[in-house]
TORKETOR-338753 format. One record per residue (C-alpha): residue in three letters; x, y, z. Coordinates in Angstrom, 1 decimal, always signed. Example, Ala and Ser with C-alpha at 12.3 -4.5 7.8 and 13.67 -1.06 7.14 Angstrom:
2
<pt "ALA"; <+12.3; -4.5; +7.8>>
<pt "SER"; <+13.7; -1.1; +7.1>>
//
This chain:
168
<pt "UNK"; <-16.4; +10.2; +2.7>>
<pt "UNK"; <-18.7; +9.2; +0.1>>
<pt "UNK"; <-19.1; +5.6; -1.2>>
<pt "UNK"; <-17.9; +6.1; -4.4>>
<pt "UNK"; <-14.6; +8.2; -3.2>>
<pt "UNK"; <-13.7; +5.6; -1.3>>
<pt "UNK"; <-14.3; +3.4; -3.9>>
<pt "UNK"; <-12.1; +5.3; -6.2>>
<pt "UNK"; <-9.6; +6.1; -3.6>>
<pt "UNK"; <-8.9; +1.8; -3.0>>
<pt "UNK"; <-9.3; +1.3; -6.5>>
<pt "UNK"; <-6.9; +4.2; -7.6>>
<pt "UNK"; <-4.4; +3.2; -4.6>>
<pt "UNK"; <-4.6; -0.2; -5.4>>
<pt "UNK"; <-3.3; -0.3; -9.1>>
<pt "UNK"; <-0.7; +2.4; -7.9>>
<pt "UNK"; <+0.7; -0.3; -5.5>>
<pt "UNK"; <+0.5; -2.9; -7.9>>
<pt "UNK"; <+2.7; -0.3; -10.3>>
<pt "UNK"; <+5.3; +0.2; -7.6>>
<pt "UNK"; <+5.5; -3.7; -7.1>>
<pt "UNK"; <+6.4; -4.7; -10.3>>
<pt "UNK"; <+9.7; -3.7; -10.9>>
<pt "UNK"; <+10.9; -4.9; -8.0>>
<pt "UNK"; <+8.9; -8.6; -8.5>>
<pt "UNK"; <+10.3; -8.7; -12.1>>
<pt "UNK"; <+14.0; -8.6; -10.9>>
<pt "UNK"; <+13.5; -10.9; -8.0>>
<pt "UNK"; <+11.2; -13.5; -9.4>>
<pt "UNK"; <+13.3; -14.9; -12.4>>
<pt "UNK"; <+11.2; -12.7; -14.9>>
<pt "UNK"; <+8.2; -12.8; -13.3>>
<pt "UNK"; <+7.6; -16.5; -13.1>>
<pt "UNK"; <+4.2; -17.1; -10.9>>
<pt "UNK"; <+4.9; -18.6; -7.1>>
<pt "UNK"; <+2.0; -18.5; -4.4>>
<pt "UNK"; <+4.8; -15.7; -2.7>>
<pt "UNK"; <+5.0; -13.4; -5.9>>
<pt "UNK"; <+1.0; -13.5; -5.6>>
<pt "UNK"; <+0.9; -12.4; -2.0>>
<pt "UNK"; <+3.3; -9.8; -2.4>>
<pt "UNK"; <+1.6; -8.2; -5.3>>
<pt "UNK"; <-1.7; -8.1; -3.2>>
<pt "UNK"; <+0.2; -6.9; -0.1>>
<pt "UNK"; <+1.6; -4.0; -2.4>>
<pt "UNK"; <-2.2; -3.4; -3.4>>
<pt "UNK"; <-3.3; -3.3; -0.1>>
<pt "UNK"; <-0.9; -1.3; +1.0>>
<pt "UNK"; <-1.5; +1.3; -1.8>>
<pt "UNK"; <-5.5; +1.1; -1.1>>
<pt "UNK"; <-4.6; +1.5; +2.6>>
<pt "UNK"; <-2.2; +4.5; +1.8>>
<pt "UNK"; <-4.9; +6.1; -0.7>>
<pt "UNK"; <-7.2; +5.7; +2.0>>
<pt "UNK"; <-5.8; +7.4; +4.6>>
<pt "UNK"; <-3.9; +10.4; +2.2>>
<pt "UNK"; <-8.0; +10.8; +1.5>>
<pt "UNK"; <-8.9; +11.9; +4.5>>
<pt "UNK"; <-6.1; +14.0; +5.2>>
<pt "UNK"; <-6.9; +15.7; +1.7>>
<pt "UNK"; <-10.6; +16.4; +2.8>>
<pt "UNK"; <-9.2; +18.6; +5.7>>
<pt "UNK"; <-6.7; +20.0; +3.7>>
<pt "UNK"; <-7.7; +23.7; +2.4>>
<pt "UNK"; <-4.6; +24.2; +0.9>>
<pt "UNK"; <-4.0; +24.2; -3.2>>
<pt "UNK"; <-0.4; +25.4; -3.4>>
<pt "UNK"; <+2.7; +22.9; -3.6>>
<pt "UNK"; <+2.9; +22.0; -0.1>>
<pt "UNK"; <-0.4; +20.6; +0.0>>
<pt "UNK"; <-0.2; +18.3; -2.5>>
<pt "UNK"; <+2.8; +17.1; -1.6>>
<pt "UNK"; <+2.1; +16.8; +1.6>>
<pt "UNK"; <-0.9; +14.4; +1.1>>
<pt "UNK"; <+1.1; +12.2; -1.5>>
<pt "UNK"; <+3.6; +12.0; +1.0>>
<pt "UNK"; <+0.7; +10.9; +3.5>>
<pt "UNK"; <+0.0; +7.9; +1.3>>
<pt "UNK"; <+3.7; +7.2; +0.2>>
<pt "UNK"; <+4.5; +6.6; +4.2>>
<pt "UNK"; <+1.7; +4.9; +4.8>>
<pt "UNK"; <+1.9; +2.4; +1.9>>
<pt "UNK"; <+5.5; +1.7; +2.9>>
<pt "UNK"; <+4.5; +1.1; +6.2>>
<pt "UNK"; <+1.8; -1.6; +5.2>>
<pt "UNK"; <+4.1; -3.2; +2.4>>
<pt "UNK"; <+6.5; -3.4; +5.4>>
<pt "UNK"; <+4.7; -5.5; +7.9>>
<pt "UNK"; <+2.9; -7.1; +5.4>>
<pt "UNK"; <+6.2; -8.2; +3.4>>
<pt "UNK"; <+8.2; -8.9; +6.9>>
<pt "UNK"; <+5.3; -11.4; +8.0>>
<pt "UNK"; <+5.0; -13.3; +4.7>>
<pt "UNK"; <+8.2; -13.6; +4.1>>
<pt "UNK"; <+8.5; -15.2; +7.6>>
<pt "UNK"; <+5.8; -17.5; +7.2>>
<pt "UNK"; <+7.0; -18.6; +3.5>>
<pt "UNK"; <+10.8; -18.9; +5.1>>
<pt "UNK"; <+9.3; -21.2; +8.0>>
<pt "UNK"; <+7.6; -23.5; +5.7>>
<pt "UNK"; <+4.2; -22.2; +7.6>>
<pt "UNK"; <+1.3; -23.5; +5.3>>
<pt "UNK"; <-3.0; -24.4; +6.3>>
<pt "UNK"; <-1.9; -27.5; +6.4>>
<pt "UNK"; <+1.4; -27.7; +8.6>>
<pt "UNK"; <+0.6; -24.5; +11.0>>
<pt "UNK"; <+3.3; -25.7; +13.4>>
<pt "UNK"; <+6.0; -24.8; +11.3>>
<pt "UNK"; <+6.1; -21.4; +12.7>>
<pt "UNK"; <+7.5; -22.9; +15.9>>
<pt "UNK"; <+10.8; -23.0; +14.2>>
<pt "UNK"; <+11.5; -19.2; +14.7>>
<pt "UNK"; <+11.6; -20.2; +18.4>>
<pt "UNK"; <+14.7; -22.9; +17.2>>
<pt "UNK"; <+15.9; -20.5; +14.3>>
<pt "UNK"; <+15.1; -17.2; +14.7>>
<pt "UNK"; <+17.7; -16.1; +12.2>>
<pt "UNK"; <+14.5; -16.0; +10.1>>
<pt "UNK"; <+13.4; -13.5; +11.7>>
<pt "UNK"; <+16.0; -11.6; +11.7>>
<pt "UNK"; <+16.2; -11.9; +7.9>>
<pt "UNK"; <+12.8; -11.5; +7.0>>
<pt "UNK"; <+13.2; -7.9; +8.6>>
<pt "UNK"; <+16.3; -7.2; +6.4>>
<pt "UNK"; <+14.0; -8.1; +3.4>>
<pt "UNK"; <+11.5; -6.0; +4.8>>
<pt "UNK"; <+13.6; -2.8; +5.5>>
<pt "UNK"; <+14.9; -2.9; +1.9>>
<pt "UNK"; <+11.0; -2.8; +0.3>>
<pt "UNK"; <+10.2; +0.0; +3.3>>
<pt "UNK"; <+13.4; +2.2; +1.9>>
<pt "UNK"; <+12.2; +1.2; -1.8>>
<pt "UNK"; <+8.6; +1.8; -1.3>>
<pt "UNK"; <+9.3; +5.1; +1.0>>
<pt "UNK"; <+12.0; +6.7; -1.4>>
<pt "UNK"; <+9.7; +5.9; -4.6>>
<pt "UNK"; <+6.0; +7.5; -2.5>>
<pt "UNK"; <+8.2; +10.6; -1.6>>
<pt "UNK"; <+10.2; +11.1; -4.7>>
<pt "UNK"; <+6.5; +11.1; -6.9>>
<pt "UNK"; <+4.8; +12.8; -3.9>>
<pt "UNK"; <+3.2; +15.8; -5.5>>
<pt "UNK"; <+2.1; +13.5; -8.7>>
<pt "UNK"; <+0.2; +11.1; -6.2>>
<pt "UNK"; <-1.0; +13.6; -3.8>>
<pt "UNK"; <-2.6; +16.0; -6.8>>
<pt "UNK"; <-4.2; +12.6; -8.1>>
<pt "UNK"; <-5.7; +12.5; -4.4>>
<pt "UNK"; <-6.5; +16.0; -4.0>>
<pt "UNK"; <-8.4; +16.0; -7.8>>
<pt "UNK"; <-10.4; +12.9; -7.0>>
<pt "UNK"; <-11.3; +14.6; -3.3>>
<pt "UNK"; <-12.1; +17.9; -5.0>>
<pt "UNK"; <-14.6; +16.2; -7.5>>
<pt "UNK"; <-16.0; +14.4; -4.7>>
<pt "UNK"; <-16.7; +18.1; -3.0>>
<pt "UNK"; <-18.0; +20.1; -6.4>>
<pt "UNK"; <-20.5; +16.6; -6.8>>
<pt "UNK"; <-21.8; +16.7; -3.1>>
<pt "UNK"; <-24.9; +18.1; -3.7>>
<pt "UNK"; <-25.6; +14.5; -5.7>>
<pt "UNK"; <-27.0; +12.0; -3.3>>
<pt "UNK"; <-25.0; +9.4; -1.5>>
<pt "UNK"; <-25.4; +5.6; -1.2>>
<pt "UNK"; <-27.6; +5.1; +1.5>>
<pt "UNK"; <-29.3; +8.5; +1.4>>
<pt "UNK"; <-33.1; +9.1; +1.4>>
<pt "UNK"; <-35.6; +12.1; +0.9>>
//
């Protein structure tokens, strides 16, 4: 995979997470009023996205197939994956924020060990953005995955331009 693929994969990845994120962070942060959380999750959401474009990338660059299945397919790729990411990455800040965890009082995690109700809740938090984030990358899988495919494609019909990196 090329430099500037990849590139354009994160990039393209990363404002789609970013687009899925901010319905979501309207309703549940009072209209979208800046906290350090609302900030982490928006760049959790665009990692996940750049992760999930990443990966549905190099599924797309085995894939030889053009009809229906295909696209969906890889959209579906990078819907799962971005959920998956958005998940962990929600369920562990959402812990840390709930234990009062900050640079300067690290210790504060110790309280799941007293309360781990936390947890426990942080996980229900983080099941409801998986389900959101899952049933939203499937539902617009064949929009997402032919966004892939075209930018993997172009990549392909230009590989006879040089690369980062390459000499002669």
């Amino acid at each position: 995979m090329s430099t500037i693929l990849r590139n354009r994969l994160t990039l393209s990845g990363a404002l789609w997470g970013l687009l899925l994120a901010l319905l979501p962070a309207t309703l549940a942060f009072d209209g979208f009023s800046l906290s350090p959380f609302l900030v982490a999750a928006l760049l959790f959401s665009a990692l996940s996205g750049a992760v999930g474009a990443l990966v549905a990338g190099r599924r797309a660059r085995r894939a030889s197939g053009r009809g229906w299945a295909s696209v969906s397919g890889v959209g579906a790729l990078q819907g799962i994956v971005a959920a998956v990411v958005a998940t962990l990455s929600i369920w562990l800040a959402l812990t840390a924020t709930m234990t009062g965890f900050s640079p300067a009082a690290p210790g504060r995690l110790t309280i799941l060990i007293s309360n781990p109700t936390i947890f426990l809740q942080s996980a229900l938090a983080a099941v409801v953005v998986f389900v959101y984030a899952a049933s939203v990358g499937l539902l617009l899988s064949p929009l997402v995955g032919s966004a892939i495919l075209r930018l993997v494609r172009a990549e392909g019909r230009g590989s006879h331009r040089r690369t980062v990196g390459e000499t002669g």
